[in-house]
C-alpha positions as CSV (number, residue, x, y, z in Angstrom):
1,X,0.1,12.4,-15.8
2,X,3.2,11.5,-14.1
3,X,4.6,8.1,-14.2
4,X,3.3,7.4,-10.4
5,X,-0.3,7.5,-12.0
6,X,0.7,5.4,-14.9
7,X,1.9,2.5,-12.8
8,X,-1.0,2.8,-10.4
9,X,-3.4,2.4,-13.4
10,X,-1.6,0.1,-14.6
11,X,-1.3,-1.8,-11.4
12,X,-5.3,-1.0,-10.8
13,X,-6.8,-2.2,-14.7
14,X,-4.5,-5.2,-14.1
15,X,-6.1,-6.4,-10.5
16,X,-9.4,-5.0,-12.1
17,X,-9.6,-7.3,-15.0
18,X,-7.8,-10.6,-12.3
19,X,-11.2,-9.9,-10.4
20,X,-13.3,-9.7,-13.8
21,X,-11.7,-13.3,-14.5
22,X,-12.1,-14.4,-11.1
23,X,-15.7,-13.1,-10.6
24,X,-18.0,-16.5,-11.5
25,X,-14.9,-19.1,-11.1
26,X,-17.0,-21.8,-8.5
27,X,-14.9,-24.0,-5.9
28,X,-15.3,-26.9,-8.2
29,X,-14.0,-25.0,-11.0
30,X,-11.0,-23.7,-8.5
31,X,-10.1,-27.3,-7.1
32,X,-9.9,-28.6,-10.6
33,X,-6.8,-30.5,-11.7
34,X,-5.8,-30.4,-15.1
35,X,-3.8,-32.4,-16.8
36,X,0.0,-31.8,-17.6
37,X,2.0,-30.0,-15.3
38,X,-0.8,-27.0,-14.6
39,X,-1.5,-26.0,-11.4
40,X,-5.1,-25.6,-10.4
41,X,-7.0,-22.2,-10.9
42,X,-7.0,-22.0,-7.3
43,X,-3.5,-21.8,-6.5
44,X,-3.3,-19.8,-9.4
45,X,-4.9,-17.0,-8.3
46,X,-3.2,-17.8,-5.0
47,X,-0.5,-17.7,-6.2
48,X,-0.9,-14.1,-8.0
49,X,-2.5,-12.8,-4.8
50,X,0.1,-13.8,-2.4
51,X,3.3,-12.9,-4.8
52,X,1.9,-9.2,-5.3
53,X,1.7,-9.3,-1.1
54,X,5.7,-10.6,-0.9
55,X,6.8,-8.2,-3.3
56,X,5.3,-5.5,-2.1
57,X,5.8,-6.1,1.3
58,X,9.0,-7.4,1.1
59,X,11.0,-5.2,-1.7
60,X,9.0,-2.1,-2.0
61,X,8.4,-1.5,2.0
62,X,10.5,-3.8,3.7
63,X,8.0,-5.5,5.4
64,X,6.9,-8.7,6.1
65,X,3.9,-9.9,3.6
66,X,0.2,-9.2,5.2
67,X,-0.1,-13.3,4.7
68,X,2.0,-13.6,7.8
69,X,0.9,-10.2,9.6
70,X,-2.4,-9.2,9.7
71,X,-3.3,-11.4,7.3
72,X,-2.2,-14.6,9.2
73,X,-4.8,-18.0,9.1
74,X,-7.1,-15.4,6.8
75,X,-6.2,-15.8,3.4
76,X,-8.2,-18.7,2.3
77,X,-5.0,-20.2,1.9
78,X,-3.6,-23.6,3.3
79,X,0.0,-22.8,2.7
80,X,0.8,-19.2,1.9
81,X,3.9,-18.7,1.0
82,X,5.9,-16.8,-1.9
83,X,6.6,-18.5,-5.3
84,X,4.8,-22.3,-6.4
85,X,5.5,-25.2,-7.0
86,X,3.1,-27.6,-8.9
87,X,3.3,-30.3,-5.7
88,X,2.6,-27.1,-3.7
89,X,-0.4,-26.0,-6.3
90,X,-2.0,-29.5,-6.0
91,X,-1.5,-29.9,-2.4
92,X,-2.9,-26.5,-1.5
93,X,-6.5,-26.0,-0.4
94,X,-8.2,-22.9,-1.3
95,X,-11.1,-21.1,0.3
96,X,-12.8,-18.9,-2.6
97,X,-14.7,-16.3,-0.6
98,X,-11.7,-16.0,2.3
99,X,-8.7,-15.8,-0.4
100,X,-11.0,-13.1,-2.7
101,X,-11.2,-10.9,0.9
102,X,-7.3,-11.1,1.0
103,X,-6.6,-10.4,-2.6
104,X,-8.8,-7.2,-2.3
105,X,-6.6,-6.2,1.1
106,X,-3.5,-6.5,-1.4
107,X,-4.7,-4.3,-4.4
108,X,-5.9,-2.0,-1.7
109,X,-2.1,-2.3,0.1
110,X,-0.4,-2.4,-3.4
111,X,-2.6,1.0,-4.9
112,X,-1.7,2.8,-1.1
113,X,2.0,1.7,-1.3
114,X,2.2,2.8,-4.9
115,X,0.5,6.0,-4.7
116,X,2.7,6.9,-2.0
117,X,5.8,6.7,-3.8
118,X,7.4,9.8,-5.7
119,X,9.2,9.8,-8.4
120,X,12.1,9.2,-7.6
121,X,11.9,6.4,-5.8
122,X,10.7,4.4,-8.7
123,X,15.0,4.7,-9.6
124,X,15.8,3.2,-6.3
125,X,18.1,0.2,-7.1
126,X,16.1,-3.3,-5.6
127,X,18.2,-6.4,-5.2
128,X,16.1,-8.7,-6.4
129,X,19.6,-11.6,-6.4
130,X,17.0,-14.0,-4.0
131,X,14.6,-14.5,-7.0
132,X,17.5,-14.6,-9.9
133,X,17.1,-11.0,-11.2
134,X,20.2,-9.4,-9.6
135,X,19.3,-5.5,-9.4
136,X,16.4,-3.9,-11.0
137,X,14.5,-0.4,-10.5
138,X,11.7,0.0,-8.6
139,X,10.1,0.7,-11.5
140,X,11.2,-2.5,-13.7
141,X,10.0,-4.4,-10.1
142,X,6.5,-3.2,-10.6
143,X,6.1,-3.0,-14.1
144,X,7.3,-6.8,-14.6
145,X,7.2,-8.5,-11.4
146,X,3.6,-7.2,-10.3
147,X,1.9,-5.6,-12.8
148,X,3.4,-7.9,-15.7
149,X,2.8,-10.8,-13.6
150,X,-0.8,-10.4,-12.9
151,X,-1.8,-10.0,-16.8
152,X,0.2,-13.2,-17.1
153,X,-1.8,-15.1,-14.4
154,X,-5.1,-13.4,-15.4
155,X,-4.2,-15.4,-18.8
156,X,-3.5,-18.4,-17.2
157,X,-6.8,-18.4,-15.0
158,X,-8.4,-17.4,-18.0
159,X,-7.1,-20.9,-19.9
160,X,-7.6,-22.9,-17.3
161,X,-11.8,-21.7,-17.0
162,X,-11.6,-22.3,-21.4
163,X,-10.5,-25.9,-20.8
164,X,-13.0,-26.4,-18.0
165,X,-15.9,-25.2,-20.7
166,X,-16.2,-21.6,-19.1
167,X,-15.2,-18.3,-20.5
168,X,-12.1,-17.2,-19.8
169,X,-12.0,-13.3,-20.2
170,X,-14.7,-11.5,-19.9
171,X,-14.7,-9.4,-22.9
Protein backbone atom coordinates (compact mmCIF):
# COMPACT_ATOMS: atom_id res chain seq x y z
CA UNK A 1 0.00 0.00 0.00
CA UNK A 2 1.39 3.33 -0.90
CA UNK A 3 0.81 6.32 1.13
CA UNK A 4 -1.89 7.65 -1.66
CA UNK A 5 -4.14 4.60 -0.43
CA UNK A 6 -3.41 5.33 3.15
CA UNK A 7 -4.71 8.90 3.03
CA UNK A 8 -7.72 7.98 0.90
CA UNK A 9 -8.75 5.36 3.58
CA UNK A 10 -8.08 7.50 5.87
CA UNK A 11 -9.94 10.29 4.26
CA UNK A 12 -12.87 7.55 3.33
CA UNK A 13 -13.33 5.67 7.19
CA UNK A 14 -13.26 9.32 8.41
CA UNK A 15 -16.33 10.68 6.12
CA UNK A 16 -17.65 7.07 6.64
CA UNK A 17 -18.07 7.14 10.33
CA UNK A 18 -19.24 11.53 9.97
CA UNK A 19 -22.24 9.89 8.00
CA UNK A 20 -22.57 6.95 10.68
CA UNK A 21 -22.95 9.89 13.29
CA UNK A 22 -25.02 11.83 11.07
CA UNK A 23 -27.37 9.03 9.89
CA UNK A 24 -30.55 9.37 12.55
CA UNK A 25 -29.63 13.26 13.67
CA UNK A 26 -33.53 14.77 13.03
CA UNK A 27 -33.90 18.67 12.16
CA UNK A 28 -34.94 19.28 15.68
CA UNK A 29 -31.98 17.61 16.93
CA UNK A 30 -29.86 19.70 14.14
CA UNK A 31 -31.51 23.22 15.01
CA UNK A 32 -30.77 22.71 18.70
CA UNK A 33 -28.96 25.34 20.67
CA UNK A 34 -26.96 24.36 23.38
CA UNK A 35 -25.79 26.15 25.91
CA UNK A 36 -22.28 27.81 26.30
CA UNK A 37 -20.60 28.86 23.42
CA UNK A 38 -21.40 25.51 21.14
CA UNK A 39 -22.58 25.86 17.92
CA UNK A 40 -25.51 23.79 16.81
CA UNK A 41 -25.12 20.17 15.33
CA UNK A 42 -26.31 21.68 12.21
CA UNK A 43 -23.68 24.04 11.51
CA UNK A 44 -21.46 21.58 12.71
CA UNK A 45 -21.67 19.27 10.30
CA UNK A 46 -21.93 22.33 8.02
CA UNK A 47 -19.30 23.44 8.99
CA UNK A 48 -17.13 19.99 8.37
CA UNK A 49 -18.80 19.59 4.99
CA UNK A 50 -18.16 22.93 3.57
CA UNK A 51 -14.30 23.27 5.09
CA UNK A 52 -13.38 19.86 3.43
CA UNK A 53 -15.03 21.64 0.04
CA UNK A 54 -12.65 25.03 0.64
CA UNK A 55 -9.69 23.12 1.24
CA UNK A 56 -9.88 20.87 -1.28
CA UNK A 57 -10.95 23.17 -3.74
CA UNK A 58 -9.06 25.86 -2.88
CA UNK A 59 -5.40 24.47 -1.72
CA UNK A 60 -5.25 21.05 -3.22
CA UNK A 61 -6.78 22.11 -6.93
CA UNK A 62 -6.86 25.63 -6.98
CA UNK A 63 -10.33 25.99 -7.47
CA UNK A 64 -13.08 27.58 -6.23
CA UNK A 65 -15.20 25.46 -3.48
CA UNK A 66 -18.31 23.42 -5.24
CA UNK A 67 -20.47 25.68 -2.51
CA UNK A 68 -20.00 28.51 -4.92
CA UNK A 69 -19.79 26.44 -8.38
CA UNK A 70 -21.88 23.82 -9.02
CA UNK A 71 -22.85 23.58 -5.76
CA UNK A 72 -24.27 27.17 -5.53
CA UNK A 73 -28.11 27.68 -3.61
CA UNK A 74 -27.80 23.59 -3.15
CA UNK A 75 -26.07 22.85 -0.10
CA UNK A 76 -28.80 23.05 2.46
CA UNK A 77 -26.85 25.80 3.63
CA UNK A 78 -28.02 29.50 4.36
CA UNK A 79 -24.62 30.97 4.51
CA UNK A 80 -21.88 28.76 3.15
CA UNK A 81 -18.82 30.01 3.61
CA UNK A 82 -15.37 28.72 4.92
CA UNK A 83 -14.40 28.71 8.69
CA UNK A 84 -17.49 29.59 11.71
CA UNK A 85 -18.17 31.63 13.87
CA UNK A 86 -20.67 30.92 16.75
CA UNK A 87 -23.00 34.19 15.63
CA UNK A 88 -22.53 32.52 12.20
CA UNK A 89 -23.52 28.79 13.70
CA UNK A 90 -26.62 30.22 15.44
CA UNK A 91 -27.72 32.36 12.66
CA UNK A 92 -27.37 29.70 10.02
CA UNK A 93 -30.26 27.60 8.74
CA UNK A 94 -29.73 24.12 7.79
CA UNK A 95 -31.63 21.93 5.37
CA UNK A 96 -30.80 18.12 6.58
CA UNK A 97 -31.68 16.22 3.41
CA UNK A 98 -30.14 19.11 0.82
CA UNK A 99 -26.75 19.59 3.03
CA UNK A 100 -26.38 15.53 3.39
CA UNK A 101 -26.58 15.53 -0.80
CA UNK A 102 -23.74 18.10 -0.73
CA UNK A 103 -21.53 16.50 1.79
CA UNK A 104 -21.72 13.25 -0.27
CA UNK A 105 -20.71 15.43 -3.61
CA UNK A 106 -17.48 16.45 -1.31
CA UNK A 107 -16.35 12.91 -0.08
CA UNK A 108 -16.98 11.90 -3.62
CA UNK A 109 -14.77 15.27 -4.97
CA UNK A 110 -12.29 14.78 -1.95
CA UNK A 111 -11.77 10.60 -2.67
CA UNK A 112 -11.44 11.66 -6.82
CA UNK A 113 -8.97 14.58 -6.03
CA UNK A 114 -7.10 12.40 -3.58
CA UNK A 115 -6.80 9.36 -5.59
CA UNK A 116 -5.55 11.29 -8.35
CA UNK A 117 -2.58 12.63 -6.70
CA UNK A 118 0.93 10.76 -6.87
CA UNK A 119 3.21 10.64 -4.67
CA UNK A 120 4.96 13.17 -4.95
CA UNK A 121 2.68 15.68 -4.79
CA UNK A 122 1.74 14.91 -1.34
CA UNK A 123 5.62 17.01 -0.77
CA UNK A 124 4.29 19.94 -2.68
CA UNK A 125 4.80 22.98 -0.26
CA UNK A 126 0.98 24.68 0.44
CA UNK A 127 0.84 28.15 1.91
CA UNK A 128 -1.56 27.81 4.21
CA UNK A 129 -0.34 31.87 5.77
CA UNK A 130 -4.42 32.85 5.18
CA UNK A 131 -5.56 30.32 7.95
CA UNK A 132 -2.31 30.92 10.35
CA UNK A 133 -0.36 27.79 9.43
CA UNK A 134 2.43 29.36 7.19
CA UNK A 135 3.63 26.42 4.85
CA UNK A 136 2.69 22.80 5.21
CA UNK A 137 2.88 19.66 2.89
CA UNK A 138 0.23 18.52 1.07
CA UNK A 139 0.34 15.73 3.02
CA UNK A 140 0.31 17.49 6.68
CA UNK A 141 -2.90 19.61 4.75
CA UNK A 142 -4.83 16.40 4.52
CA UNK A 143 -3.81 14.53 7.27
CA UNK A 144 -4.64 17.47 9.78
CA UNK A 145 -6.73 19.90 8.08
CA UNK A 146 -9.31 17.33 6.42
CA UNK A 147 -8.90 14.11 7.61
CA UNK A 148 -7.93 15.25 11.27
CA UNK A 149 -10.61 17.72 11.25
CA UNK A 150 -13.47 15.53 10.33
CA UNK A 151 -12.72 12.92 13.35
CA UNK A 152 -12.68 16.15 15.42
CA UNK A 153 -16.18 17.29 14.22
CA UNK A 154 -17.51 13.67 14.13
CA UNK A 155 -16.72 14.02 18.09
CA UNK A 156 -18.25 17.07 18.44
CA UNK A 157 -21.57 16.05 16.57
CA UNK A 158 -21.30 13.05 18.46
CA UNK A 159 -21.42 15.33 22.02
CA UNK A 160 -23.77 17.47 21.00
CA UNK A 161 -26.52 14.23 20.05
CA UNK A 162 -25.17 12.70 24.00
CA UNK A 163 -26.32 16.04 25.56
CA UNK A 164 -29.58 16.05 23.50
CA UNK A 165 -30.27 12.29 25.09
CA UNK A 166 -29.19 10.47 21.74
CA UNK A 167 -26.19 8.33 21.01
CA UNK A 168 -23.44 9.89 19.80
CA UNK A 169 -21.22 7.15 17.99
CA UNK A 170 -22.52 4.50 16.75
CA UNK A 171 -20.35 1.80 17.98
Amino acid sequence: MNAIEVCLQAYQWASDLMEMVMADVTPEQAAWVPPGIANPLGATYAHAALETDAMIQHFVRGEAPLYETTWASKTGVSQPQMGQTLAWGRALQVELPALREYARAVYRNTEQTIAALSEEDLEREVDLSPLGEGKRTLNWLLQAMVIGHLHNVVGEISALKGIQGAKGYPF
